[in-house]
N, C-alpha and C positions, 0 to 999 in steps of 0.2 A: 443478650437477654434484655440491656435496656433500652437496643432499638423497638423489641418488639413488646413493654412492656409501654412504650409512651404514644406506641400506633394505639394499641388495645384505648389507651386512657384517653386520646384523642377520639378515640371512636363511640366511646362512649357518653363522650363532651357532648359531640356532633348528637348524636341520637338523644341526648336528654333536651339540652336547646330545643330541638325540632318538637319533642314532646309536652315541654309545659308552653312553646310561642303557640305550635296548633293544636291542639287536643290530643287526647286518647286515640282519636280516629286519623288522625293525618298520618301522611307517608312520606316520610323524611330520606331521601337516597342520600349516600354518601359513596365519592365515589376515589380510589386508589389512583396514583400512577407514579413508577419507578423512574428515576430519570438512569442517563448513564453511568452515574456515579452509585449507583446502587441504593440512593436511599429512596423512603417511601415518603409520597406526600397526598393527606388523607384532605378530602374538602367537601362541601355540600355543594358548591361550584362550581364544578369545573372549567377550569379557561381554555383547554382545546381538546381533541377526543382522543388524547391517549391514554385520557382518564379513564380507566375500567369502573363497572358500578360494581359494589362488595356488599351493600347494607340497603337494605331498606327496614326502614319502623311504620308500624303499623298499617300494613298489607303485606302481603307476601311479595319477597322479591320480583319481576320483569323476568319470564320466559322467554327467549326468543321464539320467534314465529313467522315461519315462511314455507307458502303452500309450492313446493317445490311439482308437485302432479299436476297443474294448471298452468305449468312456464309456457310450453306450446302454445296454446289456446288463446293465453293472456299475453304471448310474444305477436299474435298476430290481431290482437284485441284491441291494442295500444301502437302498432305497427306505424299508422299514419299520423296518430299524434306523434311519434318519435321522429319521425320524417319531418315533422311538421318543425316545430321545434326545432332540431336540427339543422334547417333551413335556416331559420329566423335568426339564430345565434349565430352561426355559421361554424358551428362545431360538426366534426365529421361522425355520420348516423352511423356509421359503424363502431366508432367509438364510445357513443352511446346504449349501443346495443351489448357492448361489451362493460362497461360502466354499470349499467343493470343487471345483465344475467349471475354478474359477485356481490352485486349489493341487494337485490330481491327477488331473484329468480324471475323478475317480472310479476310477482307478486305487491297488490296496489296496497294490502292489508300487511305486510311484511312489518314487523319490530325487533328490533336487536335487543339487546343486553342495556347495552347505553342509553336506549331510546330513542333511537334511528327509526325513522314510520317511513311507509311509501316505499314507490318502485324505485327513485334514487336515495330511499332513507334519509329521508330531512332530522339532523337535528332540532330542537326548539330556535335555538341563534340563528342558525342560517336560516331558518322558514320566517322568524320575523325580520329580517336582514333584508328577504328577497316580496315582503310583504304576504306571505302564507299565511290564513288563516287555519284552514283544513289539512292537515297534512298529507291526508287520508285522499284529499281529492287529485286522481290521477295528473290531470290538463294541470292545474297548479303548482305538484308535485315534481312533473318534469318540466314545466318552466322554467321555476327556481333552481333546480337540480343542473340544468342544462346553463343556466344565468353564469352559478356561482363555480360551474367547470371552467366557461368560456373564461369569466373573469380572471382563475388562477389559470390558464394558460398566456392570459395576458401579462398576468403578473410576474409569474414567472421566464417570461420572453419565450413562449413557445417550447419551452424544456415537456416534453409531457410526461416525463418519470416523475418530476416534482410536483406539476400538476394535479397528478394522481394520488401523490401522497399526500400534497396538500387537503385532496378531498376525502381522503381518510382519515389523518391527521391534526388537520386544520395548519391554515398556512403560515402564520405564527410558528408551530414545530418547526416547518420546514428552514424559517427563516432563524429559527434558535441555532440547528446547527449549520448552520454556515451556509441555505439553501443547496442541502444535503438532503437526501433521504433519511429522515428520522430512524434511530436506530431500535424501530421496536417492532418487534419479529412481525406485528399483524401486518404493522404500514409496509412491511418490507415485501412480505409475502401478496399483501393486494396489490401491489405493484406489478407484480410479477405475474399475478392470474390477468389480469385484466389486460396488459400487453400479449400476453401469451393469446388469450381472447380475437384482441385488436389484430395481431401481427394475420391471423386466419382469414382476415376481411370479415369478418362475422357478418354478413349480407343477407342468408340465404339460412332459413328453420336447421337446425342440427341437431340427430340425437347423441352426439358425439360429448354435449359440456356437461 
């Protein structure tokens, strides 16, 4: 009862701060994340993405939103820029294609929970990281997208289960437990679709994903 009496008080901290620093009208997120030890730790910054968002003050919480009826169209829309790019990085386009089809359907307007935008859902860090102003803009979006895969496969010496969780997780997590796959069920599971994805060659339109 008093863990969950000093979250509530925290939470309330965070949302009054946010409301008398910006007004009435600002939109204060705050966002949860459990480690393994089971406790909860509540912040307005989060420092990798295993933070979930829980609160927002003054707008309605972030919808996610992915035009999953346009994958096709918008798989073959974006086709030669993924080629392109994939080129350039020398990251393999199938792996990209599989990198996209769980993070936006190939949707360029796509937003999560967190605030992931874009066909490889850029957070805010990583799109100013990779110098994104637009997130929104496709050619930018899988640039950066495609940068900051290449670089955690570098980083991780070619592991690409870490990689992948790195780019869900951010690679800090991966390096917290012992460049391990983070133990939270999302990272564990995108890991898993996205390999599952990869291992099919993902090459070739499928109404099968």
């Amino acid at each position: 009862m008093r863990r969950c009496s000093r979250q509530t008080l925290v939470l309330t901290i965070l949302l009054s701060i946010g409301c008398v620093a910006s007004g009435p009208s600002a939109a204060v997120e705050v966002y949860k994340y459990v480690d393994s030890n089971g406790q909860v730790h509540l912040t307005d910054k989060p420092t990798h993405d295993g933070y979930q968002l829980v609160q927002k003050a003054g707008k309605k919480m972030r919808i996610p939103r992915i035009n999953f009826r346009a994958r096709d169209a918008n798989r073959k829309r974006f086709g030669s820029k993924i080629a392109e790019v994939a080129s350039r990085y020398r990251v393999p386009e199938a792996l990209l294609h599989a990198v996209i089809t769980i993070e936006s359907a190939y949707d360029p307007n796509a937003v999560s929970r967190a605030g992931a935008v874009g066909l490889m859902q850029l957070m805010p860090a990583t799109a100013r990281r990779y110098g994104v102003a637009d997130r929104r803009d496709p050619s930018a979006n899988l640039s950066a997208g495609t940068r900051y895969l290449r670089d955690l496969l570098v980083r991780f010496g070619s592991n690409l289960e870490l990689a992948l969780a790195g780019y869900n997780a951010g690679e800090n997590a991966v390096e917290k437990y012992g460049n391990q796959i983070p133990p939270y069920a999302e990272t564990q599971s995108y890991v898993r679709k996205v390999l599952q994805i990869y291992s099919q060659q993902f090459a070739e339109p499928s109404d099968d994903v």
